[in-house]
C-alpha positions in Angstrom: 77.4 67.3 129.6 77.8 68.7 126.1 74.2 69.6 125.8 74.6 71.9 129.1 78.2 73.3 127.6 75.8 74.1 124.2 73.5 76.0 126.6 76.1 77.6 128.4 74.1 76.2 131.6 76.4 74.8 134.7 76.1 71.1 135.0 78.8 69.0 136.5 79.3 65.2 136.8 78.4 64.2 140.2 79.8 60.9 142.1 77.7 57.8 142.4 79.7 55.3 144.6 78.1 52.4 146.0 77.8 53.6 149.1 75.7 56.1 147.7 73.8 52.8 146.4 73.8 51.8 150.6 72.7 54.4 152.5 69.0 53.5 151.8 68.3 50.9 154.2 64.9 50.4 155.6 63.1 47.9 158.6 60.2 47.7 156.4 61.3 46.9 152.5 64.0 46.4 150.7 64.7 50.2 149.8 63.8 53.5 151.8 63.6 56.9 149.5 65.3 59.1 152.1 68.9 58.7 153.5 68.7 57.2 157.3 69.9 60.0 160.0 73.4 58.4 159.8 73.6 59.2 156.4 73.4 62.9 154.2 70.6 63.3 151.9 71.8 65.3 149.0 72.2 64.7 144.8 74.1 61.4 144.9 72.2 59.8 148.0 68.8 60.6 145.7 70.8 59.5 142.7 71.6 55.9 144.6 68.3 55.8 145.4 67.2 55.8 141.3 69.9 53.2 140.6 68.4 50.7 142.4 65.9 51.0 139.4 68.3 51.0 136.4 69.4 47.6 134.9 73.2 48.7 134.3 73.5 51.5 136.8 77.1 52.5 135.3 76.5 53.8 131.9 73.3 55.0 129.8 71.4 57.2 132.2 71.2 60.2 134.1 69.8 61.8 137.5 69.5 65.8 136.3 69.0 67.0 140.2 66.7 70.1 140.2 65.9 71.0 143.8 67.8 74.0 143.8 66.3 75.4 140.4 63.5 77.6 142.9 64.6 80.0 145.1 62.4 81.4 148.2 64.0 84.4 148.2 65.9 87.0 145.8 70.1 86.4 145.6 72.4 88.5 143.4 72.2 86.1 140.7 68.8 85.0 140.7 65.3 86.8 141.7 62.8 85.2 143.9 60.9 81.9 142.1 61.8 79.8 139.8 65.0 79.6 138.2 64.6 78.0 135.1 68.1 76.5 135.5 68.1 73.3 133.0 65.2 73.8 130.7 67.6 74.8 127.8 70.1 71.6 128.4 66.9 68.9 128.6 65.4 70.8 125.3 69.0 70.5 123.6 69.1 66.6 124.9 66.0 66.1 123.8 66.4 67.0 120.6 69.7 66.4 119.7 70.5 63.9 117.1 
């Protein structure tokens, strides 16, 4: 968070309950990629999904969800195409020391 406040970029901590962790299930393996039509994909759904894949899914990593950093179509605040919303907070996390 302090890299994006150093970019002046707008991150924000999203939730990752464990529900978020259990709205994966498949018939076929242990884990399916997309939330089940009971169940809303969105940023913590995807981020439950990459959990399943981190030892101690609590503390030391991060999900930076992009899929709204391209736009189809021109807004007010952003012209049509990529945003480039992020780039300067990874560079500064990158590199900080």
């Amino acid at each position: 968070m302090a890299s994006a406040a150093a970019e002046n970029e707008p991150f924000w901590r999203l939730p990752l309950a464990e529900f978020h962790r259990n709205q994966l299930p498949s018939n076929f393996a242990e884990l399916n990629n997309t939330a089940s039509a009971a169940y809303p994909a969105g940023a913590s759904t995807a981020a439950g999904f990459l959990s399943h894949f981190v030892e101690n899914y609590h503390e030391g990593w991060l999900h930076i969800d992009c899929s709204a950093t391209y736009r189809k179509a021109a807004v007010e605040q952003w012209s049509a195409g990529a945003t480039g919303l992020g780039v300067r907070t990874i560079a500064n996390l990158l590199t900080a020391e």
